[in-house]
Backbone bond lengths (Angstrom), bond angles and torsions (degrees), N, CA, C in turn:
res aa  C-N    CA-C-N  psi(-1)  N-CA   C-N-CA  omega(-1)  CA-C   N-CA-C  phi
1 X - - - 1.441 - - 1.529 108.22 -
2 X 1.273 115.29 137.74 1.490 112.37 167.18 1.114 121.99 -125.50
3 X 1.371 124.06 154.60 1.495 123.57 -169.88 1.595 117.76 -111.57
4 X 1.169 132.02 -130.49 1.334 120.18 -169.61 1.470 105.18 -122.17
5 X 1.652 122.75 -14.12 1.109 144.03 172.14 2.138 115.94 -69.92
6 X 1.648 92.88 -44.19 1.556 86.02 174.75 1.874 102.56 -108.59
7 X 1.466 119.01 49.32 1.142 91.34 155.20 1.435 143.91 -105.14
8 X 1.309 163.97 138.55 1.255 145.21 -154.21 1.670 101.60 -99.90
9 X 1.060 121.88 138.40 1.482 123.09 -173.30 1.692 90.10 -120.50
10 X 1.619 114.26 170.50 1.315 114.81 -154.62 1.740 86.82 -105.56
11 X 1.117 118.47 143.47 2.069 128.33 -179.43 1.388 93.64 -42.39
12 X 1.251 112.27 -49.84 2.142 99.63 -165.02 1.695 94.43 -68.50
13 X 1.075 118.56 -47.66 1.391 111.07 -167.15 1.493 102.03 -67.21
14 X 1.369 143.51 -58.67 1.874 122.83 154.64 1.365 111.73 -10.65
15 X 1.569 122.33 -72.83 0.915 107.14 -171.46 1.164 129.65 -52.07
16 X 1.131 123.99 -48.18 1.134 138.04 -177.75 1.534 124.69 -32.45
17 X 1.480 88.58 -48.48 1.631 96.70 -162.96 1.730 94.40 -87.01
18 X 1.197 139.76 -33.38 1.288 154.94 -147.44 1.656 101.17 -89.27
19 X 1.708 108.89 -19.92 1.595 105.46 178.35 0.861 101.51 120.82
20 X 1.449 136.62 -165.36 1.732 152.55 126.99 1.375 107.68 169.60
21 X 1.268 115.63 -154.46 1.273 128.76 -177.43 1.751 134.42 -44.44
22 X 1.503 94.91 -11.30 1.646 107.96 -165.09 2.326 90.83 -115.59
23 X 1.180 97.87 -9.42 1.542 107.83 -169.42 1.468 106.53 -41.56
24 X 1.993 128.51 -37.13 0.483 157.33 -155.42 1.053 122.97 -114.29
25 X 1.116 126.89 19.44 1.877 110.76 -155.07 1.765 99.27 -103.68
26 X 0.921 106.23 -16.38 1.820 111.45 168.13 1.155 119.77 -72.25
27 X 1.613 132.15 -23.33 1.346 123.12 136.32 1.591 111.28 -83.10
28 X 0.995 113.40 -41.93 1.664 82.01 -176.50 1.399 131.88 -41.51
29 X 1.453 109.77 -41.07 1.528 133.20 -171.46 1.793 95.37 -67.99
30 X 1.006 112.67 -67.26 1.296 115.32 171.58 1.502 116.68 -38.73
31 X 1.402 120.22 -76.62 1.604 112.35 169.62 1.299 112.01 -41.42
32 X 1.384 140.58 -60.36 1.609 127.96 151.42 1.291 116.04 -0.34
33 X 1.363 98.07 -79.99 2.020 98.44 -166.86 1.414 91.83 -69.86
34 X 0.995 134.11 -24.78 2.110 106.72 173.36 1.361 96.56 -59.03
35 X 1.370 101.19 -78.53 1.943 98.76 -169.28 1.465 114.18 -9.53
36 X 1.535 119.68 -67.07 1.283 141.97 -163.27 1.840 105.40 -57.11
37 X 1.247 125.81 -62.84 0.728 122.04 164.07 1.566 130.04 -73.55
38 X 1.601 129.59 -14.32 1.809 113.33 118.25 1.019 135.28 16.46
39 X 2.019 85.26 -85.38 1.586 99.94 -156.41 1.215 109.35 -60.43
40 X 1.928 117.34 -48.30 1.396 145.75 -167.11 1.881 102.05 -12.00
41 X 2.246 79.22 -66.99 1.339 101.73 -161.15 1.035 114.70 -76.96
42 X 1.435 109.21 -4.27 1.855 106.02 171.35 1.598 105.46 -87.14
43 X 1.234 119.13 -26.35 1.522 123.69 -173.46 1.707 106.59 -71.50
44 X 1.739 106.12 -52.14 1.514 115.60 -166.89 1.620 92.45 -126.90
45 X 1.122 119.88 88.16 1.353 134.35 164.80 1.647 101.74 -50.63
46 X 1.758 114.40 -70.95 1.391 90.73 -170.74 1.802 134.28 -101.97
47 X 1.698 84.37 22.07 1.583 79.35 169.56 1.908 98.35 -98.14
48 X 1.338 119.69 1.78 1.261 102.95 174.61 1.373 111.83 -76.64
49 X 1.717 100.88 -45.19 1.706 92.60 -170.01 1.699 104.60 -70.01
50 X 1.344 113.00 -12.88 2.053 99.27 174.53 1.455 89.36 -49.78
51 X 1.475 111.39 -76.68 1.412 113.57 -170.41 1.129 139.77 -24.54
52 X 1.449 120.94 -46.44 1.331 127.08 167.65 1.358 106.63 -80.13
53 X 1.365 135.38 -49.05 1.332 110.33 160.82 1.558 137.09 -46.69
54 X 0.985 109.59 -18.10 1.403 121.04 177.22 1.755 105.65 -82.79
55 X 1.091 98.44 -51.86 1.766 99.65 178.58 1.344 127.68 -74.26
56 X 1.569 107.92 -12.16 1.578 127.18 138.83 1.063 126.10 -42.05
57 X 1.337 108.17 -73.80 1.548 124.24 -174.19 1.752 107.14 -50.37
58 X 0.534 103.91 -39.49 1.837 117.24 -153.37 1.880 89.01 -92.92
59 X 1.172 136.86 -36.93 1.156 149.16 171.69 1.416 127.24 -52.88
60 X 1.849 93.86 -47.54 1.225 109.03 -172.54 1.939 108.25 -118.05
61 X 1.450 101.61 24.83 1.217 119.69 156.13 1.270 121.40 -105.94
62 X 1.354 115.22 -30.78 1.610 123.52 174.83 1.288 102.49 -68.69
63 X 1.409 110.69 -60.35 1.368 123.80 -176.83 1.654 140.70 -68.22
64 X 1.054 101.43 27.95 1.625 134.04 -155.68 1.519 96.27 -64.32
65 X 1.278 135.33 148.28 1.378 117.96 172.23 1.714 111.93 -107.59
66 X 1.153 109.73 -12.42 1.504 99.56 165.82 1.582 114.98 -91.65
């Protein structure tokens, strides 16, 4: 019989459960696409704000509350 004290688990599976390098990757990816779109608006100031004005408009026309 074995208990929970002698069992050997396999190194990837330690890792696994313990975290590491991938622990994160849902903010990373996320902070990514900020950066990216950052830069955009630091590169093209006014085709960003068309954009967001545009995706406003259209947003808050769909989304109308009356």
């Amino acid at each position: 019989m074995s208990t929970a004290t002698n069992v050997r688990y396999p190194a990837d599976m330690m890792r696994a459960s313990q975290g590491g390098r991938d622990e994160n990757w849902m903010e990373g990816s996320i902070r990514s696409m900020v950066e990216s779109v950052e830069d955009y608006a630091h590169r093209e100031p006014l085709k960003f704000a068309a954009w967001v004005f545009g995706i406003g408009f259209v947003l808050g026309w769909k989304i109308k509350p009356w």
